[in-house]
C-alpha positions as CSV (number, residue, x, y, z in Angstrom):
1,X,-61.9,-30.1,31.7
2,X,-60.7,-26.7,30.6
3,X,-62.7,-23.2,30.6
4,X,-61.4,-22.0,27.3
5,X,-62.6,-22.1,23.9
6,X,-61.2,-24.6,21.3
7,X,-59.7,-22.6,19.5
8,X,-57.6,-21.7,22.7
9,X,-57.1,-25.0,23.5
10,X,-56.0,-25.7,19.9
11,X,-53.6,-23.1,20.4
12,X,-51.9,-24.6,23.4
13,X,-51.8,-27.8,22.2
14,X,-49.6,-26.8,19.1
15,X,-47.3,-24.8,21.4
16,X,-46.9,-27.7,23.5
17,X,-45.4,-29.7,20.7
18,X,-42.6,-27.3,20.4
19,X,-39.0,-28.4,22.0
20,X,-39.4,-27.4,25.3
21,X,-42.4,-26.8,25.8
22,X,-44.4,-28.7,28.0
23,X,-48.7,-28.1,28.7
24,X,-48.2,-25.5,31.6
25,X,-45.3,-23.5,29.5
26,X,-48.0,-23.8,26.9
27,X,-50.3,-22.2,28.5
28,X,-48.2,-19.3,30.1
29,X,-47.3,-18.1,26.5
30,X,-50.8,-18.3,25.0
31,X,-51.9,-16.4,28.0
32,X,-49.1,-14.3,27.7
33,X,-49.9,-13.8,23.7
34,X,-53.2,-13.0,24.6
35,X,-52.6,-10.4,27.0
36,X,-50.5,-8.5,24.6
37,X,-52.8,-9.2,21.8
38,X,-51.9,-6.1,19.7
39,X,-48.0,-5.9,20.7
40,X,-47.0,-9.9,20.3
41,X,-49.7,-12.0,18.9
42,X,-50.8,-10.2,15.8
43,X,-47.8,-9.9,14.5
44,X,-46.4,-13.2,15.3
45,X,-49.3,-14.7,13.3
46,X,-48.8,-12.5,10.5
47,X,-44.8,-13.4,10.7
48,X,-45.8,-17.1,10.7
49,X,-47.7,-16.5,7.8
50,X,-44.6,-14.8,5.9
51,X,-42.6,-17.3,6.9
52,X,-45.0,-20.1,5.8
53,X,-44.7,-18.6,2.4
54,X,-41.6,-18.3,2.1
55,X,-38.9,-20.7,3.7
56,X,-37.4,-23.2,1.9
57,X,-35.0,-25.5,1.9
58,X,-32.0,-25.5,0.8
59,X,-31.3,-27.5,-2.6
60,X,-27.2,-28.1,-2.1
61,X,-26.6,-27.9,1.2
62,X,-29.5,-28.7,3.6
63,X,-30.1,-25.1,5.3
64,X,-33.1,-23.2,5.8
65,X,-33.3,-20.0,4.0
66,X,-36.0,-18.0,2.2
67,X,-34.0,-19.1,-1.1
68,X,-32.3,-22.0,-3.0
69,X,-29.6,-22.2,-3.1
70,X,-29.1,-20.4,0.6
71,X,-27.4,-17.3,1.7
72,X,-24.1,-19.8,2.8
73,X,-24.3,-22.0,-0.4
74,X,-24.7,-18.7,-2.5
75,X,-22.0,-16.3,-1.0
76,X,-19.2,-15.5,-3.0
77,X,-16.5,-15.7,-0.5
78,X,-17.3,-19.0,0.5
79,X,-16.8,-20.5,-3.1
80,X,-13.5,-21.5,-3.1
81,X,-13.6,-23.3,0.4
82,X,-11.9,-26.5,0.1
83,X,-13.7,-27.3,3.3
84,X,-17.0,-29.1,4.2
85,X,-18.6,-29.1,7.4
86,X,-21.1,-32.0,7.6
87,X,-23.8,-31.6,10.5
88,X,-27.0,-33.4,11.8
89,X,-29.0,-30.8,11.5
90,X,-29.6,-27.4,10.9
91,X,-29.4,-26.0,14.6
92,X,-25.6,-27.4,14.7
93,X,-25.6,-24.9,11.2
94,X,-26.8,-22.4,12.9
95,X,-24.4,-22.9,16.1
96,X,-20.9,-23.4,14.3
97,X,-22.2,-20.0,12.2
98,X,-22.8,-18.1,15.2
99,X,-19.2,-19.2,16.7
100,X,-17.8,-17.5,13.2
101,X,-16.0,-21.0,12.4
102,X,-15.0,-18.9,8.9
103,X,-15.8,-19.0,5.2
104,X,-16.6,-22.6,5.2
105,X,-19.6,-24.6,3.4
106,X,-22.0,-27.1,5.4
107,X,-23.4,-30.1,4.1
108,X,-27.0,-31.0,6.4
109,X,-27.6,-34.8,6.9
110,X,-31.1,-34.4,8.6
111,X,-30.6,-36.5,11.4
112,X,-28.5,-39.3,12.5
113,X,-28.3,-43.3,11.6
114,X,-30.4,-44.7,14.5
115,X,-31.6,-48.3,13.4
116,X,-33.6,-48.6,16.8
117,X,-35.6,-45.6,15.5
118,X,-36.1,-46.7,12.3
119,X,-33.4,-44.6,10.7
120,X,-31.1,-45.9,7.7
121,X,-28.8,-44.6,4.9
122,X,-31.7,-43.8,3.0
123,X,-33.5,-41.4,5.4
124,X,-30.2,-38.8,5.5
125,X,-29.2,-36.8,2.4
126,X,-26.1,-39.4,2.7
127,X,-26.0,-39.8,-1.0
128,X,-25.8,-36.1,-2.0
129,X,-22.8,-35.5,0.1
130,X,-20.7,-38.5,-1.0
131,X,-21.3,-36.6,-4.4
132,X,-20.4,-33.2,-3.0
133,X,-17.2,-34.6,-1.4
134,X,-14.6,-34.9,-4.1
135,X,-15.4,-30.9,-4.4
136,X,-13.7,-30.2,-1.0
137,X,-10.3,-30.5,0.2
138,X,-11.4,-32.3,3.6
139,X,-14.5,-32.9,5.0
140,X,-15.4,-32.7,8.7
141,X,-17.5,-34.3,10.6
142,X,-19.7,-32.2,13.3
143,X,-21.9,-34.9,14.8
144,X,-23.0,-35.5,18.3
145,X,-20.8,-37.4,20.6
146,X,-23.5,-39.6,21.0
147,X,-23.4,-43.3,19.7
148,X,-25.8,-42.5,16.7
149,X,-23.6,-39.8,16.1
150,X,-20.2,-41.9,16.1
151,X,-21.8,-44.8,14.1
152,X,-23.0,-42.1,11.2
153,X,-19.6,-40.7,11.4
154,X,-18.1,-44.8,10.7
155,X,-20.5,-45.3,8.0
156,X,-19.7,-41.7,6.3
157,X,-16.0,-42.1,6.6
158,X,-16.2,-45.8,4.9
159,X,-18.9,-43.8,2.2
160,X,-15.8,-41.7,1.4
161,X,-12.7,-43.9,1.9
162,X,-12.5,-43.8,-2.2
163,X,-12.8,-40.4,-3.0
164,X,-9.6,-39.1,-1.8
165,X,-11.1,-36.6,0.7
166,X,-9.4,-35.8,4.2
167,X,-12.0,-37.0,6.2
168,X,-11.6,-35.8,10.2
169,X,-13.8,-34.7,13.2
170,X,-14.3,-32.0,15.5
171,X,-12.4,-32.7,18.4
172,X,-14.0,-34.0,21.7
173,X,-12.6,-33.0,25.5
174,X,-12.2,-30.2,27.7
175,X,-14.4,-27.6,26.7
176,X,-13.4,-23.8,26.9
177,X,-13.6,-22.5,30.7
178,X,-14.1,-26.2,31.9
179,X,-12.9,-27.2,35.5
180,X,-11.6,-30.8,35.3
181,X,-13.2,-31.7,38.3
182,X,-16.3,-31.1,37.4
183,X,-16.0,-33.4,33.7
184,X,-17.0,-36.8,33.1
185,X,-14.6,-39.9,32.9
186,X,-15.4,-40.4,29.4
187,X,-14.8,-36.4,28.5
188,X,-11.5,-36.4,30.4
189,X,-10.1,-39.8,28.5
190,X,-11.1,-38.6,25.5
191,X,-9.4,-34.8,26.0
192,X,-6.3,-37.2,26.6
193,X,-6.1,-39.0,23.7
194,X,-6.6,-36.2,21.6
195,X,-4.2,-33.7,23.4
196,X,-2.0,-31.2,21.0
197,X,1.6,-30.0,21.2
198,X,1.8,-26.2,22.7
């Protein structure tokens, strides 16, 4: 039984639904946003509201933006970019944009294939890239090392064995600053295999 309002409660509740967020974290920041009332939670409502109105998504690539087509599909230096970055979702967008991975374009599947979860061709924008492809010199593949991610990458690479397209992946292994020691079998065997010349 709690000793809040409802609308309190209702507060916490939609917090907790946010990635990584549990009940207690929840209720720290509502407590928190309620303490600094003027300074954080007035203006984060009337920021939700903005962005509410105004966030869309994007119509060629995937991205969220407050326009369509997005600031990435729509800037000039990345219009002659022969390559195509396909990721799951827009967080991995974000990420490889953030690492300044270049003038490149980014093609967002929304998700993974995941037949367990109810996931098929149909669910990702699968069809919309296999028409952006013959635009791009090569496309790569950005998913998750996971086994939903490998099996999408299979079933996009087969999509596109008739286009023409260079079709490759990001490489998987060591990561930058990594101690052997301290990396799984799986990570080490696969840093292996795809070693390069110095």
């Amino acid at each position: 039984m709690s000793n809040s309002g409802p609308e309190i409660e209702q507060l916490i509740q939609l917090l907790a639904r946010l990635p990584g967020l549990g009940p207690r974290s929840a209720r720290r920041a509502v407590l928190h946003l309620i303490k600094k009332k003027d300074q954080l939670m007035i203006p984060l409502s009337a920021a939700l509201d903005r962005a509410v109105a105004a966030v869309v998504i994007c119509e060629v690539c995937g991205n969220v933006d407050t326009r369509s087509p997005c600031g990435i599909c729509s800037d000039p230096r990345r219009a002659e970019s022969g390559l195509l970055i396909v990721v799951e979702d827009v967080a991995d967008l974000w990420a490889l944009e953030r690492a300044g991975v270049g003038a490149v374009r980014y093609h967002v599947l929304g998700g993974v294939l995941s037949p367990l979860d109810g996931v098929g061709p149909e669910d990702l924008s699968l069809d919309a890239l296999v028409s952006r492809a013959p635009q791009f010199s090569e496309v790569v593949l950005a998913v998750n090392a996971t086994v939903e991610g490998q099996t999408t990458a299979h079933y996009i690479t087969d999509r596109l064995a008739g286009t023409g397209v260079k079709v490759s992946r990001l490489a998987h292994g060591v990561p930058v600053g990594g101690e052997l020691d301290y990396l799984d079998e799986g990570t080490l065997s696969q840093a292996l295999k795809a070693r390069t010349a110095l």
